[in-house]
N, C-alpha and C positions, 0 to 999 in steps of 0.2 A: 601442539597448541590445541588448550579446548573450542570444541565449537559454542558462540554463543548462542544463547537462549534468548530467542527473540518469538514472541506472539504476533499475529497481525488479526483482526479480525473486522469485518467490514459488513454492515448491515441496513435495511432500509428504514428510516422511519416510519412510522404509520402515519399514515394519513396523508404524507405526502410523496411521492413515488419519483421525485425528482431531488430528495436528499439524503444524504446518507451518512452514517455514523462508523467512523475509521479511526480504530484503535490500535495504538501501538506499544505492550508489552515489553517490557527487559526486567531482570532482576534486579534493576536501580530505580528505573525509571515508567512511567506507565502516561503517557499522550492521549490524549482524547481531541478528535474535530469532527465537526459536523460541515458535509460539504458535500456545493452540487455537483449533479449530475457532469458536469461540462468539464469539473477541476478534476472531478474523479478518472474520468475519460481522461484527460490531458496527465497525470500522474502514470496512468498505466500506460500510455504512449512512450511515454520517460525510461520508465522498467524496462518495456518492451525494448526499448532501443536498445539498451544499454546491454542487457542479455545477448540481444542478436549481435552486436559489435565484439560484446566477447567471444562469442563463438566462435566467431567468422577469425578473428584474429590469432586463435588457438589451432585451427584450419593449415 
């Protein structure tokens, strides 16, 4: 099975240092949001779990 191709790319606006611009890549499909600081933090809380749950479960 291939792996896909997926981009992520995540950057700050200027001017403002509390939003941010979070892009998501595939060969079909290409996402764009702009979002604060707080949902940004709360997304990578998400990941973060989810990563450590699988870990731990492969354990």
């Amino acid at each position: 099975m291939a792996k896909p191709v997926i981009k992520v790319a995540i950057r700050r606006i200027k001017g403002n240092s509390n939003m941010f611009e979070f892009v998501i890549i595939t060969p079909f499909m290409k996402s764009q949001f702009v979002l604060p600081r707080e949902m940004l933090n709360k997304m990578r809380i998400a990941i973060e779990r989810v990563l450590f749950l699988k870990r731990d479960n492969q354990s």
